[in-house]
C-alpha positions as CSV (number, residue, x, y, z in Angstrom):
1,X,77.7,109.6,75.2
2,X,80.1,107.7,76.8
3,X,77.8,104.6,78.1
4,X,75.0,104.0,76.4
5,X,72.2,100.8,77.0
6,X,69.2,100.0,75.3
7,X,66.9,97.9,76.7
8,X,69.4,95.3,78.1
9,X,68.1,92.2,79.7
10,X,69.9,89.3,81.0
11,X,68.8,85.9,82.4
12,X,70.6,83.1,84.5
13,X,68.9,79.9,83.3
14,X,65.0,81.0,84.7
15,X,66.3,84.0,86.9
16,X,65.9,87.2,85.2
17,X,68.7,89.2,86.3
18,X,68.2,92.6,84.6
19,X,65.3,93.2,82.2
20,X,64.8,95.9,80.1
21,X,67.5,98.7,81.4
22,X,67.9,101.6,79.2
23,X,70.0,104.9,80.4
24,X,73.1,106.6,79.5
25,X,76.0,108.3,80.9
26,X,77.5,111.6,79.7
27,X,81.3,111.9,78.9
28,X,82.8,113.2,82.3
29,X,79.5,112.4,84.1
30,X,79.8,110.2,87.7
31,X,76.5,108.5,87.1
32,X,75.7,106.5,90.3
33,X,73.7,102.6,90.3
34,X,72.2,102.7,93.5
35,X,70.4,99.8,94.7
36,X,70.2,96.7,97.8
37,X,72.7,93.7,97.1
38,X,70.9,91.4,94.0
39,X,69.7,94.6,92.1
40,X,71.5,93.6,89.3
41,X,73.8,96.0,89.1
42,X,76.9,93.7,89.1
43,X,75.5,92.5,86.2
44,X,75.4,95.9,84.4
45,X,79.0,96.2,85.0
46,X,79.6,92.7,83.2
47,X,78.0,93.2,80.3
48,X,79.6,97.0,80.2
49,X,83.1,95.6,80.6
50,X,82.4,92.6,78.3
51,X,82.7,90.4,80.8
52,X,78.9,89.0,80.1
53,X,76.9,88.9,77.0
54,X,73.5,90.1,77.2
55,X,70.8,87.9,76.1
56,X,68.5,90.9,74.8
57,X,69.5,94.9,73.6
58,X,72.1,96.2,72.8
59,X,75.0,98.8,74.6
60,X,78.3,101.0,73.9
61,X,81.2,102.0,75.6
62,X,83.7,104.7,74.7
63,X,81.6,104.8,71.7
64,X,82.6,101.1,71.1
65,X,79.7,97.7,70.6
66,X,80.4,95.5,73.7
67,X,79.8,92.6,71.9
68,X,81.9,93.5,68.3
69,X,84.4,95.9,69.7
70,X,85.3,93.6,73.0
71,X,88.8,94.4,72.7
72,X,88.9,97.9,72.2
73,X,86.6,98.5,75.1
74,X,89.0,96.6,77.6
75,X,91.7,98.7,76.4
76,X,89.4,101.9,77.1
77,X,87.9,101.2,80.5
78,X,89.1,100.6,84.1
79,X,87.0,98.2,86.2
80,X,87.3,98.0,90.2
81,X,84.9,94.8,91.3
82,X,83.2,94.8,94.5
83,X,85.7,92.2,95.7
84,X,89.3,92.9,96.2
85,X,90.6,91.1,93.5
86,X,94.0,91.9,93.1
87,X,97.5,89.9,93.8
88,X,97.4,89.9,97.6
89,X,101.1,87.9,97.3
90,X,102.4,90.4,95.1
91,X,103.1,93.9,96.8
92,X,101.8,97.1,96.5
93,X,104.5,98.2,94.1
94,X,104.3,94.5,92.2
95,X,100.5,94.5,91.6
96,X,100.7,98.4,89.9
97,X,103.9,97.2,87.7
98,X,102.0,94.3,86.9
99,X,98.8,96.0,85.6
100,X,100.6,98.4,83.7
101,X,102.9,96.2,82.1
102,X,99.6,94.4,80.9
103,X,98.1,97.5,79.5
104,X,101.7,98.2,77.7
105,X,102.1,101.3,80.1
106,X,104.5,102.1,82.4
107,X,103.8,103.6,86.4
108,X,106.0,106.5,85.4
109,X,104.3,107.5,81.8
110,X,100.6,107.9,84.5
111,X,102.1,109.0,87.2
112,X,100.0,112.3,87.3
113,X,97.2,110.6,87.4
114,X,97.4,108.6,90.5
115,X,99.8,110.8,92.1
116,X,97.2,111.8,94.4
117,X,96.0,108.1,95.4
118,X,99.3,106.9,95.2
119,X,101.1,108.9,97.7
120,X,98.5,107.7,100.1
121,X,99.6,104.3,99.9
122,X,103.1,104.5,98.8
123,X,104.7,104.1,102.4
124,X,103.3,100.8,102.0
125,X,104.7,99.8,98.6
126,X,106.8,96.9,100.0
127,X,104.1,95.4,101.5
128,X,101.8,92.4,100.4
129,X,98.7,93.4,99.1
130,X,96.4,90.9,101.3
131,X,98.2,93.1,104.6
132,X,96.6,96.3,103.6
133,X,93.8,97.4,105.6
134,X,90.3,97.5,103.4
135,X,91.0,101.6,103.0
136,X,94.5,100.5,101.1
137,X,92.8,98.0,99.3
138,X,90.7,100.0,98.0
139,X,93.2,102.9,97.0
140,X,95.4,100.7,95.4
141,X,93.1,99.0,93.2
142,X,91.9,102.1,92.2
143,X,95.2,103.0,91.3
144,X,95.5,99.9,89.1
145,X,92.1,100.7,87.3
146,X,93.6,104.1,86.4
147,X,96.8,102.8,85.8
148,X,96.6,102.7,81.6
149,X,94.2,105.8,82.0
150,X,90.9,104.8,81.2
151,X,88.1,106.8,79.0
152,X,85.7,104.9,81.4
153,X,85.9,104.1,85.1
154,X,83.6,101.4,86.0
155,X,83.4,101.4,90.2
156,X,81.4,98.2,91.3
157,X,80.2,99.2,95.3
158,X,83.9,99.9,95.8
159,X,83.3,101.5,99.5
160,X,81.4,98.2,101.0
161,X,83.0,97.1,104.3
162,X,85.2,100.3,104.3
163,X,85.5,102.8,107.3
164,X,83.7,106.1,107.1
165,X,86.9,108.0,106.6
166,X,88.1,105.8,103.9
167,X,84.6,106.1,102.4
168,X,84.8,109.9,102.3
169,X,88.3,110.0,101.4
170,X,87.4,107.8,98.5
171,X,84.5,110.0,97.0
172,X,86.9,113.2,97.2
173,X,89.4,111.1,95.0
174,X,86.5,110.3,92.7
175,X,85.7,113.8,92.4
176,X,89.1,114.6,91.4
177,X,89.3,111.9,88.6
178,X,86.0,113.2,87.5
179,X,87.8,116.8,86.8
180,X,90.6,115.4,84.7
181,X,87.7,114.2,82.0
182,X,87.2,111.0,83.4
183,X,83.5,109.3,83.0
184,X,82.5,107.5,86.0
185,X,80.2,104.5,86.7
186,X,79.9,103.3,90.4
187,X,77.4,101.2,91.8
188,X,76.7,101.3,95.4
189,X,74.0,100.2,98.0
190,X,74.7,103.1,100.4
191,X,72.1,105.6,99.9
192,X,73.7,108.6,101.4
193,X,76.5,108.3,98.3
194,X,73.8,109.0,96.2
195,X,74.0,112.6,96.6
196,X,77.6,112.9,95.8
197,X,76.7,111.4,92.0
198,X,75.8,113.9,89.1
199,X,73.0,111.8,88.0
200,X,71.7,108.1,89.5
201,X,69.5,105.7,89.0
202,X,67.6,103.7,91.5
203,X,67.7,99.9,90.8
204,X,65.4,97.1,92.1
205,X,64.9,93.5,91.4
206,X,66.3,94.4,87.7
207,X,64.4,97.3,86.6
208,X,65.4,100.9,86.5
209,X,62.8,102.7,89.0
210,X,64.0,106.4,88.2
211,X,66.9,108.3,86.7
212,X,67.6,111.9,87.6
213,X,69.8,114.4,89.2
214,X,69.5,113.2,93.2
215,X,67.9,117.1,93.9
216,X,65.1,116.9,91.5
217,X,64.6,113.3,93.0
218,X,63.7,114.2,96.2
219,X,62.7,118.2,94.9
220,X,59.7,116.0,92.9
221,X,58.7,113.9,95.9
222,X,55.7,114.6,96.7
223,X,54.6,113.3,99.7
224,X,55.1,114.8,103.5
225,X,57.7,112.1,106.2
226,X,57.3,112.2,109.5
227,X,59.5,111.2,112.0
228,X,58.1,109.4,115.1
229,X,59.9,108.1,118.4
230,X,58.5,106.9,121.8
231,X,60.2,105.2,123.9
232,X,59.2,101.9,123.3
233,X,60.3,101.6,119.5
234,X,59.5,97.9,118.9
235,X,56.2,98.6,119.7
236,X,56.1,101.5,118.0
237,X,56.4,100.2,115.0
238,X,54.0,97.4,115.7
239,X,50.6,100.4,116.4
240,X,51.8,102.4,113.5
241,X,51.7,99.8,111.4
242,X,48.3,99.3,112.4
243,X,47.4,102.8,112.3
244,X,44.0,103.2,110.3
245,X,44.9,105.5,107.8
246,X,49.2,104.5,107.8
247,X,50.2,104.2,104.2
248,X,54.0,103.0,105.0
249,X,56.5,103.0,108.0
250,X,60.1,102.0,108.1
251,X,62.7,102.2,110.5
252,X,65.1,105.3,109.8
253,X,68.0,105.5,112.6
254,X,66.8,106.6,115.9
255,X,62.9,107.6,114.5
256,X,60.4,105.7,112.3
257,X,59.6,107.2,109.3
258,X,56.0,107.4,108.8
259,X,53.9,108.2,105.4
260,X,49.6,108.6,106.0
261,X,47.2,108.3,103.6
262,X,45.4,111.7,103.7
263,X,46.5,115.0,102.6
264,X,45.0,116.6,105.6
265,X,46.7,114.1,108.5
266,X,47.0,116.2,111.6
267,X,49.8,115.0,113.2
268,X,47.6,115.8,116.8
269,X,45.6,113.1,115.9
270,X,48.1,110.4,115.3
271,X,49.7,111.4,119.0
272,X,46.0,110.5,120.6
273,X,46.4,107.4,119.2
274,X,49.7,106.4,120.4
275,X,49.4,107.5,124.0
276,X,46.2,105.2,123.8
277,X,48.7,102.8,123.1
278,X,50.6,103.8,126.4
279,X,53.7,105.1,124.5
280,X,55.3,108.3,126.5
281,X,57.6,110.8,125.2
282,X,55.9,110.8,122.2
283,X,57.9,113.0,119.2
284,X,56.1,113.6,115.6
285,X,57.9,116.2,113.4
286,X,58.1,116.7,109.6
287,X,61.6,114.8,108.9
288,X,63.8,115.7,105.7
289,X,63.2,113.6,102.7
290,X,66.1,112.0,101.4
291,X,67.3,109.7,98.7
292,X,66.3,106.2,100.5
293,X,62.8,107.2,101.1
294,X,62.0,107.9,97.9
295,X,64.2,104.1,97.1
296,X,61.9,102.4,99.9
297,X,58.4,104.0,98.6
298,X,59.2,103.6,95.1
Protein backbone atom coordinates (compact mmCIF):
# COMPACT_ATOMS: atom_id res chain seq x y z
CA UNK A 1 0.00 0.00 0.00
CA UNK A 2 1.16 3.17 -0.60
CA UNK A 3 -1.30 5.26 1.92
CA UNK A 4 -2.63 3.50 4.52
CA UNK A 5 -5.11 5.11 7.63
CA UNK A 6 -6.61 3.44 10.38
CA UNK A 7 -9.12 4.89 12.15
CA UNK A 8 -7.77 8.47 12.20
CA UNK A 9 -9.58 11.16 14.00
CA UNK A 10 -8.72 14.61 14.60
CA UNK A 11 -10.30 17.44 16.80
CA UNK A 12 -9.85 21.34 16.87
CA UNK A 13 -10.40 22.23 20.51
CA UNK A 14 -14.49 20.78 20.59
CA UNK A 15 -14.84 20.51 16.66
CA UNK A 16 -14.28 17.13 15.56
CA UNK A 17 -12.72 17.45 12.26
CA UNK A 18 -12.36 13.90 11.02
CA UNK A 19 -13.38 10.87 13.11
CA UNK A 20 -12.71 7.52 12.53
CA UNK A 21 -11.40 7.42 8.67
CA UNK A 22 -9.97 4.24 7.66
CA UNK A 23 -9.06 3.48 3.73
CA UNK A 24 -6.08 2.92 1.69
CA UNK A 25 -4.57 3.70 -1.49
CA UNK A 26 -2.80 1.18 -3.84
CA UNK A 27 0.74 1.97 -5.30
CA UNK A 28 -0.04 3.71 -8.66
CA UNK A 29 -3.73 4.07 -7.73
CA UNK A 30 -5.38 7.92 -8.29
CA UNK A 31 -7.68 7.56 -5.30
CA UNK A 32 -10.06 10.53 -5.35
CA UNK A 33 -11.51 12.49 -1.71
CA UNK A 34 -14.57 13.83 -2.84
CA UNK A 35 -16.65 15.86 -0.66
CA UNK A 36 -18.39 19.80 -0.11
CA UNK A 37 -15.84 22.46 1.41
CA UNK A 38 -15.45 21.47 5.50
CA UNK A 39 -15.48 17.61 4.78
CA UNK A 40 -12.34 17.29 6.36
CA UNK A 41 -10.45 16.35 3.70
CA UNK A 42 -7.77 19.13 4.06
CA UNK A 43 -7.28 17.71 7.10
CA UNK A 44 -6.45 14.14 5.70
CA UNK A 45 -3.88 15.72 3.61
CA UNK A 46 -2.23 17.31 6.85
CA UNK A 47 -1.88 14.61 8.80
CA UNK A 48 -0.66 12.46 5.47
CA UNK A 49 2.06 15.07 4.75
CA UNK A 50 2.93 15.49 8.44
CA UNK A 51 1.85 18.66 8.53
CA UNK A 52 -0.81 17.73 11.46
CA UNK A 53 -0.67 15.15 14.12
CA UNK A 54 -3.64 13.10 14.62
CA UNK A 55 -5.12 12.95 17.98
CA UNK A 56 -6.37 9.23 17.54
CA UNK A 57 -5.16 6.04 14.86
CA UNK A 58 -2.52 5.69 13.33
CA UNK A 59 -1.34 6.10 9.21
CA UNK A 60 1.66 5.32 6.63
CA UNK A 61 3.04 6.78 3.73
CA UNK A 62 5.43 5.33 1.17
CA UNK A 63 5.39 2.62 3.69
CA UNK A 64 6.76 5.23 6.28
CA UNK A 65 4.86 6.22 10.25
CA UNK A 66 3.75 9.84 9.74
CA UNK A 67 4.41 10.55 13.17
CA UNK A 68 8.13 8.51 13.56
CA UNK A 69 9.26 8.74 10.00
CA UNK A 70 8.21 12.62 9.42
CA UNK A 71 11.24 13.26 7.53
CA UNK A 72 11.43 10.50 5.27
CA UNK A 73 7.86 11.02 4.23
CA UNK A 74 8.59 14.77 3.22
CA UNK A 75 11.34 13.64 1.16
CA UNK A 76 8.89 10.96 -0.53
CA UNK A 77 5.76 12.95 -1.26
CA UNK A 78 4.75 15.98 -3.39
CA UNK A 79 1.95 18.15 -1.91
CA UNK A 80 -0.08 20.84 -4.04
CA UNK A 81 -2.58 22.78 -1.38
CA UNK A 82 -5.82 24.10 -2.43
CA UNK A 83 -4.29 27.53 -2.28
CA UNK A 84 -1.62 28.79 -4.59
CA UNK A 85 1.04 28.90 -2.30
CA UNK A 86 4.06 29.40 -4.22
CA UNK A 87 6.56 32.56 -4.58
CA UNK A 88 4.43 34.79 -6.67
CA UNK A 89 7.68 37.43 -6.56
CA UNK A 90 9.86 34.89 -7.72
CA UNK A 91 9.36 33.77 -11.47
CA UNK A 92 8.29 30.79 -13.10
CA UNK A 93 11.81 29.62 -13.64
CA UNK A 94 12.92 30.96 -9.94
CA UNK A 95 10.11 29.20 -7.93
CA UNK A 96 11.10 25.51 -9.86
CA UNK A 97 14.98 26.13 -9.14
CA UNK A 98 14.00 26.95 -5.85
CA UNK A 99 12.11 23.82 -4.94
CA UNK A 100 14.48 21.68 -6.42
CA UNK A 101 17.37 23.13 -4.91
CA UNK A 102 15.52 22.37 -1.55
CA UNK A 103 14.84 18.78 -2.36
CA UNK A 104 18.82 18.55 -3.35
CA UNK A 105 17.68 18.05 -7.13
CA UNK A 106 18.24 19.81 -9.99
CA UNK A 107 15.31 20.93 -12.99
CA UNK A 108 17.56 19.13 -15.43
CA UNK A 109 18.17 15.53 -13.46
CA UNK A 110 13.61 15.54 -13.62
CA UNK A 111 13.20 17.02 -16.58
CA UNK A 112 11.33 13.93 -18.13
CA UNK A 113 9.05 14.14 -15.77
CA UNK A 114 7.56 17.46 -16.12
CA UNK A 115 8.43 17.83 -19.60
CA UNK A 116 4.94 17.52 -20.51
CA UNK A 117 3.60 20.22 -17.86
CA UNK A 118 6.52 22.26 -18.36
CA UNK A 119 6.43 23.11 -21.88
CA UNK A 120 3.05 24.34 -21.27
CA UNK A 121 4.22 27.05 -19.15
CA UNK A 122 7.62 27.57 -20.21
CA UNK A 123 6.91 30.67 -22.57
CA UNK A 124 6.23 32.20 -19.40
CA UNK A 125 9.33 31.36 -17.43
CA UNK A 126 10.39 34.96 -16.94
CA UNK A 127 7.38 35.96 -15.60
CA UNK A 128 6.29 36.47 -11.86
CA UNK A 129 4.45 33.79 -10.47
CA UNK A 130 1.42 35.98 -8.99
CA UNK A 131 0.90 37.13 -13.11
CA UNK A 132 0.00 33.73 -14.16
CA UNK A 133 -3.48 33.09 -14.85
CA UNK A 134 -5.14 30.36 -12.30
CA UNK A 135 -4.49 27.50 -15.26
CA UNK A 136 -0.48 28.48 -14.97
CA UNK A 137 -0.72 28.48 -11.43
CA UNK A 138 -1.84 25.43 -11.26
CA UNK A 139 0.70 23.83 -13.82
CA UNK A 140 3.43 25.24 -12.30
CA UNK A 141 2.89 24.22 -8.91
CA UNK A 142 2.36 20.93 -10.02
CA UNK A 143 5.56 21.05 -11.57
CA UNK A 144 7.19 22.01 -8.29
CA UNK A 145 5.41 18.97 -6.46
CA UNK A 146 6.94 16.65 -8.99
CA UNK A 147 9.97 18.38 -9.12
CA UNK A 148 12.15 15.88 -6.63
CA UNK A 149 9.90 13.07 -8.06
CA UNK A 150 7.67 11.99 -5.55
CA UNK A 151 6.52 8.22 -4.51
CA UNK A 152 3.29 10.03 -3.49
CA UNK A 153 1.37 12.93 -5.04
CA UNK A 154 -0.86 14.51 -2.64
CA UNK A 155 -3.48 16.94 -4.83
CA UNK A 156 -5.54 19.13 -2.32
CA UNK A 157 -8.88 20.37 -4.76
CA UNK A 158 -6.16 21.61 -7.14
CA UNK A 159 -8.85 22.53 -10.04
CA UNK A 160 -11.10 24.97 -7.68
CA UNK A 161 -11.62 28.42 -9.38
CA UNK A 162 -9.91 27.05 -12.60
CA UNK A 163 -11.50 27.18 -16.17
CA UNK A 164 -13.08 24.10 -17.69
CA UNK A 165 -10.27 23.66 -20.13
CA UNK A 166 -7.62 24.04 -17.55
CA UNK A 167 -9.64 21.57 -15.43
CA UNK A 168 -9.65 18.98 -18.22
CA UNK A 169 -6.19 19.68 -19.26
CA UNK A 170 -5.24 19.09 -15.75
CA UNK A 171 -6.83 15.55 -15.19
CA UNK A 172 -5.11 14.34 -18.67
CA UNK A 173 -1.67 15.43 -17.01
CA UNK A 174 -2.75 13.45 -13.93
CA UNK A 175 -3.40 10.58 -15.91
CA UNK A 176 -0.07 10.70 -17.36
CA UNK A 177 1.84 10.90 -14.03
CA UNK A 178 -0.35 8.13 -12.92
CA UNK A 179 1.36 5.87 -15.94
CA UNK A 180 4.95 6.65 -14.93
CA UNK A 181 4.11 4.73 -11.35
CA UNK A 182 3.05 7.60 -9.55
CA UNK A 183 0.34 7.10 -6.55
CA UNK A 184 -2.05 9.83 -6.50
CA UNK A 185 -4.31 11.44 -3.82
CA UNK A 186 -6.57 14.45 -4.82
CA UNK A 187 -9.28 15.76 -3.02
CA UNK A 188 -11.93 17.66 -4.78
CA UNK A 189 -15.57 18.93 -4.25
CA UNK A 190 -16.45 18.69 -8.03
CA UNK A 191 -18.49 15.65 -8.45
CA UNK A 192 -18.18 15.06 -12.11
CA UNK A 193 -14.08 14.47 -11.36
CA UNK A 194 -15.17 11.65 -9.57
CA UNK A 195 -15.37 9.54 -12.42
CA UNK A 196 -11.91 10.16 -13.71
CA UNK A 197 -10.47 8.54 -10.16
CA UNK A 198 -9.64 4.71 -9.96
CA UNK A 199 -11.25 4.42 -6.61
CA UNK A 200 -12.97 7.45 -4.29
CA UNK A 201 -14.37 7.94 -1.34
CA UNK A 202 -17.26 10.16 -0.51
CA UNK A 203 -16.61 12.36 2.55
CA UNK A 204 -19.10 14.21 4.80
CA UNK A 205 -18.96 16.17 8.01
CA UNK A 206 -15.72 13.85 8.80
CA UNK A 207 -16.81 10.41 8.17
CA UNK A 208 -16.09 8.24 5.17
CA UNK A 209 -19.73 7.48 3.56
CA UNK A 210 -18.50 4.86 0.92
CA UNK A 211 -15.36 3.76 -0.84
CA UNK A 212 -15.42 2.03 -4.19
CA UNK A 213 -14.69 2.16 -7.84
CA UNK A 214 -17.14 5.34 -9.09
CA UNK A 215 -19.08 2.38 -11.57
CA UNK A 216 -19.98 -0.03 -8.91
CA UNK A 217 -21.08 3.19 -6.96
CA UNK A 218 -23.70 4.18 -9.02
CA UNK A 219 -23.90 0.18 -10.70
CA UNK A 220 -25.15 -0.61 -6.76
CA UNK A 221 -27.56 2.29 -6.49
CA UNK A 222 -30.48 1.15 -6.19
CA UNK A 223 -33.03 3.50 -6.42
CA UNK A 224 -34.88 4.92 -9.84
CA UNK A 225 -34.17 9.42 -10.48
CA UNK A 226 -36.32 11.25 -12.17
CA UNK A 227 -35.89 14.29 -13.77
CA UNK A 228 -38.76 16.94 -13.66
CA UNK A 229 -39.10 20.49 -15.29
CA UNK A 230 -42.15 22.86 -15.72
CA UNK A 231 -41.84 26.00 -16.33
CA UNK A 232 -42.19 27.53 -13.24
CA UNK A 233 -39.09 25.87 -11.45
CA UNK A 234 -39.26 27.71 -8.02
CA UNK A 235 -42.45 26.42 -7.56
CA UNK A 236 -41.68 23.37 -8.71
CA UNK A 237 -39.64 22.56 -6.27
CA UNK A 238 -41.92 24.05 -3.53
CA UNK A 239 -45.19 21.08 -4.66
CA UNK A 240 -42.66 18.34 -5.04
CA UNK A 241 -41.45 18.87 -1.92
CA UNK A 242 -44.84 18.56 -0.68
CA UNK A 243 -45.66 15.70 -2.75
CA UNK A 244 -47.30 12.90 -0.57
CA UNK A 245 -45.26 10.09 -1.15
CA UNK A 246 -41.69 12.52 -2.28
CA UNK A 247 -38.78 10.88 -0.48
CA UNK A 248 -36.06 13.59 -1.71
CA UNK A 249 -35.73 16.45 -4.42
CA UNK A 250 -32.80 18.59 -5.29
CA UNK A 251 -32.03 20.88 -7.89
CA UNK A 252 -29.79 19.23 -10.70
CA UNK A 253 -29.08 21.88 -13.59
CA UNK A 254 -31.98 22.67 -15.74
CA UNK A 255 -34.42 19.62 -13.97
CA UNK A 256 -35.15 18.61 -10.38
CA UNK A 257 -34.09 15.51 -9.44
CA UNK A 258 -36.77 13.68 -7.76
CA UNK A 259 -36.58 10.19 -5.62
CA UNK A 260 -40.50 8.70 -4.41
CA UNK A 261 -41.11 6.47 -1.80
CA UNK A 262 -42.82 3.53 -3.53
CA UNK A 263 -41.43 0.97 -5.73
CA UNK A 264 -44.51 1.12 -7.96
CA UNK A 265 -44.63 5.22 -8.49
CA UNK A 266 -46.21 5.86 -11.83
CA UNK A 267 -44.75 8.69 -13.07
CA UNK A 268 -48.68 9.45 -14.64
CA UNK A 269 -49.66 10.04 -11.44
CA UNK A 270 -47.13 12.53 -10.20
CA UNK A 271 -48.02 14.72 -13.60
CA UNK A 272 -51.95 14.87 -12.30
CA UNK A 273 -50.62 16.30 -9.46
CA UNK A 274 -48.60 19.01 -10.81
CA UNK A 275 -50.89 20.26 -13.46
CA UNK A 276 -53.28 20.53 -10.33
CA UNK A 277 -50.71 22.79 -9.26
CA UNK A 278 -51.09 24.80 -12.57
CA UNK A 279 -47.52 24.00 -13.84
CA UNK A 280 -47.54 23.57 -17.89
CA UNK A 281 -45.02 21.86 -19.95
CA UNK A 282 -44.71 19.37 -17.61
CA UNK A 283 -41.42 16.82 -18.39
CA UNK A 284 -40.88 13.54 -16.05
CA UNK A 285 -38.28 11.07 -17.40
CA UNK A 286 -35.96 8.51 -15.82
CA UNK A 287 -32.65 10.71 -15.48
CA UNK A 288 -29.01 8.97 -15.33
CA UNK A 289 -27.70 8.38 -11.94
CA UNK A 290 -24.54 9.79 -11.25
CA UNK A 291 -21.95 10.21 -8.67
CA UNK A 292 -23.58 13.36 -6.67
CA UNK A 293 -26.87 11.74 -6.27
CA UNK A 294 -25.74 8.98 -4.72
CA UNK A 295 -23.29 11.94 -2.50
CA UNK A 296 -26.65 13.93 -1.81
CA UNK A 297 -28.87 10.75 -0.78
CA UNK A 298 -26.17 9.17 1.15
Amino acid sequence: MSISLSNISKSYKNIRAVENITFSVNHGELFGLIGPDGAGKTTIFRILTTLLIANEGSATVAGFDVVKDYKAIRNSVGYMPGKFSLYQDLTVEENLSFFATIFGTTIEENYDLIKDIYIQIEPFKTRRAGALSGGMKQKLALCCALIHAPKVLFLDEPTTGVDPVSRKEFWQMLKRLQQKGITILVSTPYMDEAALCDRIALIQEGKILKIDTPENIIRKYDKTIYNVQTKNTYQLLLDLKNYPSQYSVFAFGEFMHYIDKNNNFNPMDLQDYLTAKKHTEIIIQPATITIEDVFMDL
